[in-house]
C-alpha positions as a printed NumPy array, in Angstrom:
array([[-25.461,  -0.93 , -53.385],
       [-22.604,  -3.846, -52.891],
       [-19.673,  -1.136, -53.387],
       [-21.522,   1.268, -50.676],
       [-21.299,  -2.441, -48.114],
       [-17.903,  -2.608, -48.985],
       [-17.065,   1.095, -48.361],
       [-18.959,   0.923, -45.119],
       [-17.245,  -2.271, -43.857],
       [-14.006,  -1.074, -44.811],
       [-14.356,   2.012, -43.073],
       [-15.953,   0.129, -40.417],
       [-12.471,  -2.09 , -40.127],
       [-10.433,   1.131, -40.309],
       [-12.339,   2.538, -37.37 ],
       [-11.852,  -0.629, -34.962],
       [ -8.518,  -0.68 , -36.022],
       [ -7.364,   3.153, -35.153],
       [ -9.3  ,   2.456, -32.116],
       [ -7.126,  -0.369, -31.392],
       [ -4.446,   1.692, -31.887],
       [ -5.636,   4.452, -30.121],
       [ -5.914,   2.053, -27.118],
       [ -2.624,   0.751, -27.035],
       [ -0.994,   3.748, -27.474],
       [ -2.757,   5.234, -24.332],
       [ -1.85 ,   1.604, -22.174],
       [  1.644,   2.489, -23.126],
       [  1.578,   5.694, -21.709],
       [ -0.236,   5.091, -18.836],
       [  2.853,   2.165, -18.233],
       [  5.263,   4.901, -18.668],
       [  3.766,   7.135, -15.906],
       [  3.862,   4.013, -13.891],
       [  7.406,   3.064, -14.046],
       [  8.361,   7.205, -14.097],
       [  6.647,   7.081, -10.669],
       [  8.309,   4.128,  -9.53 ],
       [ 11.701,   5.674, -11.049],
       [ 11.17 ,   8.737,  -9.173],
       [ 10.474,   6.891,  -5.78 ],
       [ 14.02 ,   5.386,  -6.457],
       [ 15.498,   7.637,  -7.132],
       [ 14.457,   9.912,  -4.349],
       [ 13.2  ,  12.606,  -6.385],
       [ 10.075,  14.154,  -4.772],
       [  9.725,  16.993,  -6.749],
       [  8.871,  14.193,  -9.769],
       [  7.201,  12.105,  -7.799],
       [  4.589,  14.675,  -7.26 ],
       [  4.984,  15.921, -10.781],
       [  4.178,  11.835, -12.097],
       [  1.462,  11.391,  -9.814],
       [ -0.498,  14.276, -10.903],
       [  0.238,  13.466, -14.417],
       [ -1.038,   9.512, -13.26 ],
       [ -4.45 ,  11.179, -12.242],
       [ -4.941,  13.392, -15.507],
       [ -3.777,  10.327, -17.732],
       [ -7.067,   8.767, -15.62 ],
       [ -5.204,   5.834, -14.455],
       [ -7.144,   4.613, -10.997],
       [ -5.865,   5.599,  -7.527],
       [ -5.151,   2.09 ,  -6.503],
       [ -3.615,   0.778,  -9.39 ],
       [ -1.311,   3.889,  -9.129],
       [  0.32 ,   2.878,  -5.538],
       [  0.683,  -0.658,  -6.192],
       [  1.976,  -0.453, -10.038],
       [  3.899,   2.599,  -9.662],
       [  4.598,   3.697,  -6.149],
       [  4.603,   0.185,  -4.467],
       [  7.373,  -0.877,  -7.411],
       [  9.354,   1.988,  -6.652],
       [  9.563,   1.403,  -2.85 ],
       [ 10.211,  -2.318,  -3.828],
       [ 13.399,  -0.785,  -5.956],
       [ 14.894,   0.743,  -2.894],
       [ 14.078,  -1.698,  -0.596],
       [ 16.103,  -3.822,  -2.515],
       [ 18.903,  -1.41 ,  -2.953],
       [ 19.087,  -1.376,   0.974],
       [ 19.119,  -4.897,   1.066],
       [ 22.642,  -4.522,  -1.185],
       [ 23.858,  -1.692,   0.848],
       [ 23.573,   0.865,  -1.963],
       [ 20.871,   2.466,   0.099],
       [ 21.148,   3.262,   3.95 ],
       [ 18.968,   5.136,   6.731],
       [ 19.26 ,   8.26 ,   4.845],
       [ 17.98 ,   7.454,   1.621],
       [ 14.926,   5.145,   3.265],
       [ 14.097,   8.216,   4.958],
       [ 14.135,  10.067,   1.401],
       [ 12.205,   7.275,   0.044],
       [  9.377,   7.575,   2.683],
       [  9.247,  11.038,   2.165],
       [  9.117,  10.816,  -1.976],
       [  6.253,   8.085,  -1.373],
       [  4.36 ,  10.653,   1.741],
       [  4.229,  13.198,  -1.266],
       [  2.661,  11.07 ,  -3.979],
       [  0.277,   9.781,  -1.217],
       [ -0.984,  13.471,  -0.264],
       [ -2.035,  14.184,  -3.412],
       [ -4.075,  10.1  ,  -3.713],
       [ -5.824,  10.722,  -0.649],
       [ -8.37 ,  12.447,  -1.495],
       [ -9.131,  10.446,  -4.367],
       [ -8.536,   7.054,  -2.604],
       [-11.096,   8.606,  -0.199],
       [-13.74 ,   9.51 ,  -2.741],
       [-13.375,   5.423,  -4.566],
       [-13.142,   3.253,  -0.949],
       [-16.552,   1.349,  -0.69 ],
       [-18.588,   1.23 ,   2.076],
       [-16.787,   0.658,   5.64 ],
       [-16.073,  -2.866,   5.734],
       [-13.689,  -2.658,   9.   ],
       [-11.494,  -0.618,  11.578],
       [ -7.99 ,  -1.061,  11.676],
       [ -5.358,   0.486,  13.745],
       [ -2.218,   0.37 ,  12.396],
       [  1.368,   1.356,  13.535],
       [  5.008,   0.345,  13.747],
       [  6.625,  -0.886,  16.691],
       [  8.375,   0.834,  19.427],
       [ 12.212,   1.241,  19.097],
       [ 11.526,   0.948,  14.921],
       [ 10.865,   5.078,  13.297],
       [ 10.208,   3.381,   9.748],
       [  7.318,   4.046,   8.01 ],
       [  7.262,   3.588,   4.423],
       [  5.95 ,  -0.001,   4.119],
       [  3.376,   1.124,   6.77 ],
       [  2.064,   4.159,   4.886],
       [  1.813,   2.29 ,   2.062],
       [ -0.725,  -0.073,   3.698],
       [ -2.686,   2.337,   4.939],
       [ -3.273,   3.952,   2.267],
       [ -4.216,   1.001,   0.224],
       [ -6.266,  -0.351,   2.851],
       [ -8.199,   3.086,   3.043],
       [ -9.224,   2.773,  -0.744],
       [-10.174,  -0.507,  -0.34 ],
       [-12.591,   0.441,   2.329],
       [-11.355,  -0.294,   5.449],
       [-11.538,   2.733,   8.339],
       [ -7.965,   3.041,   9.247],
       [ -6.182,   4.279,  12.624],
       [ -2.44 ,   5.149,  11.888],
       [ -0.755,   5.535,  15.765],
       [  2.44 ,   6.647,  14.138],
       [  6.103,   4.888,  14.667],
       [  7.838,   3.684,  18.081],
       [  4.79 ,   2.685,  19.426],
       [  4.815,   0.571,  22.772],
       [  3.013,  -1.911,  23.511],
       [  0.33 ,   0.308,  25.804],
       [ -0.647,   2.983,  22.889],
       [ -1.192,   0.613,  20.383],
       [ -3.961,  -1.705,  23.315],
       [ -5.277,   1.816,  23.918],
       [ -6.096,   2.727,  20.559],
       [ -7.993,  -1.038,  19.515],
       [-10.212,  -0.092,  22.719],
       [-10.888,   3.609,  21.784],
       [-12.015,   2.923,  17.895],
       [-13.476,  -0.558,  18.766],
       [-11.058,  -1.982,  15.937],
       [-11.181,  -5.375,  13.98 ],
       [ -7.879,  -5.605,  13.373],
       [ -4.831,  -4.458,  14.553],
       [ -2.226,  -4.311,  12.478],
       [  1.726,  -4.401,  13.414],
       [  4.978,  -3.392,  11.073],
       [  8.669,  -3.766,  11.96 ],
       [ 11.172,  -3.23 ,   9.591],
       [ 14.459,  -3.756,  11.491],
       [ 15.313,  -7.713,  12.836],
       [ 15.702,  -5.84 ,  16.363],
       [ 12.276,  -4.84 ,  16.722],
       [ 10.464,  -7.449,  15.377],
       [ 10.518,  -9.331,  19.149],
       [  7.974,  -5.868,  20.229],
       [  5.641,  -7.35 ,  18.047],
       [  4.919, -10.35 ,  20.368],
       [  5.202,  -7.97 ,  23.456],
       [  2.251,  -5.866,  21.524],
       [  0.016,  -9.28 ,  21.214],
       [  0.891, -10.531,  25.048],
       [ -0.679,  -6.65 ,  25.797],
       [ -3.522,  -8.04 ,  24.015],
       [ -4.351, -10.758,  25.787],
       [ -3.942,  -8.963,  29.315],
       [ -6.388,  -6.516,  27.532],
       [ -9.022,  -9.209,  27.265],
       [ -9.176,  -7.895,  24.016],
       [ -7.45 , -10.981,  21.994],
       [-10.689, -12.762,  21.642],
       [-12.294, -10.165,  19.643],
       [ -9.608,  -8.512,  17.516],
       [ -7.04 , -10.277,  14.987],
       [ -3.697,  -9.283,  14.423],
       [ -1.783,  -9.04 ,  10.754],
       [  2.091,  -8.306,  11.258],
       [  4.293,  -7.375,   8.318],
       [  7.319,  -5.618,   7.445],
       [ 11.005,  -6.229,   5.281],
       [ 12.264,  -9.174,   7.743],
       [  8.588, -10.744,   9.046],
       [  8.167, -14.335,   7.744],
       [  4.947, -16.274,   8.342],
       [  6.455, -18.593,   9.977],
       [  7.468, -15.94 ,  12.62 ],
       [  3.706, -14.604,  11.989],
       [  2.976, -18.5  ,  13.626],
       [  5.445, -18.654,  16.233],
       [  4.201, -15.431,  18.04 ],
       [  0.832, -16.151,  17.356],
       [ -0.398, -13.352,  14.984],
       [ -3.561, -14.029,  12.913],
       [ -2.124, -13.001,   9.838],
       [  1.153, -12.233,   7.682],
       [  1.467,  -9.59 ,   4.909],
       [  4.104, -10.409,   2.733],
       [  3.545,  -6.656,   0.733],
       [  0.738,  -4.116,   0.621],
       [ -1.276,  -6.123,  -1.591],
       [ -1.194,  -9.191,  -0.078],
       [ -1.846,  -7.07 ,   3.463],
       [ -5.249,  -6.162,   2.227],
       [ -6.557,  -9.349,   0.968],
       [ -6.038, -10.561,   3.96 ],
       [ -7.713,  -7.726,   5.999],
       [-10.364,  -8.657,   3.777],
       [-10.114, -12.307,   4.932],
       [ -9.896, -11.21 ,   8.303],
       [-13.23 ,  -9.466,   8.321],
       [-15.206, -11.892,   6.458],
       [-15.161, -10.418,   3.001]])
């Protein structure tokens, strides 16, 4: 009776330990996929990007952690080689167009995991400024976190932006610039605001490469999203959750 104990709790250990194993083996692939994504991103390769991304969802790795541990990194990788001048306007453009490609195939699964609507956000990227990437990858986080989301698209005055906030009844409207000369549009958008009448009942988060808080202060914005993470926690905030 003692030797079948012994046989059962070492087979018993064996079994917690293969599953051990098991598990960290499966972490370390599911980091893999990450960084490949993020690789692919910077390296402009959207053929991989898509390839990775599928692969991300098969491996079962969630929706959201995929865009900010593997997409999010990668856009952080070029955004950095920009900032060194190894990257210019043509390879951001490949970059936002490596990231729209991963995102297309997330959406629908972002979609199916947001929670309940817990706000309406418009969201778009100043007039005079055609970048998108860090704005896409808001919206798509801020979409699986549960927020309704309005995206009005790049070089958008002042007018369309007021327009929009009226038409969806938003909470928040949220502004990205990504060049130093456009940033200046964002307090022209929150002036439009307050000739709206609409200041009083809907907060503003800016964000983008060269936005500081303290310019966030100075122009008197309601928020500051330092990345796509922090953007959503305080959307969150915003809204009272």
């Amino acid at each position: 009776m003692e030797n079948h104990r012994n046989v059962n709790r070492m087979l018993s250990c064996n079994v917690d330990r293969i599953t051990r194993e098991v598990k960290k083996v499966q972490m370390k692939d599911k980091t893999r996929v990450l960084d490949d994504i993020a690789q692919a991103i910077a390296s402009l390769d959207i053929k991989e990007v898509r390839t990775m991304t599928e692969d991300a969802i098969k491996s079962g790795i969630p929706p959201y952690t995929i865009v900010t541990n593997g997409m999010a990194r990668g856009m952080d990788i070029v955004g950095r080689r920009y900032d060194a001048k190894e990257y210019f306007l043509p390879e951001l453009i490949m970059a936002g167009e490596a990231m729209k490609a991963g995102l297309e195939i997330l959406d629908p699964y972002l979609r199916k995991q947001k929670a309940a609507n817990i706000g309406i956000i418009v969201i778009g990227t100043v007039k005079g400024d055609i970048h998108d990437i860090g704005k896409n990858i808001v919206s798509t986080m801020l979409i699986g976190n549960g927020f309704k989301v309005h995206d009005v698209g790049v070089d958008v005055p002042p007018e369309e932006f007021i327009s929009e906030v009226r038409e969806v009844d938003a909470n928040i409207l949220a502004v990205s610039a990504l060049l130093l000369t456009t940033m200046p549009e964002m307090k022209l958008v929150i002036d439009e605001l307050d000739k709206a009448k609409l200041r009083g009942r809907v907060k503003v988060m800016v964000g983008g490469r060269p936005v500081t808080s303290e310019f966030a202060s100075e122009i008197g914005a309601d928020a500051y999203g330092k990345d796509a993470v922090e953007a959503v926690r305080r959307a969150k905030e915003l809204c009272g959750h």
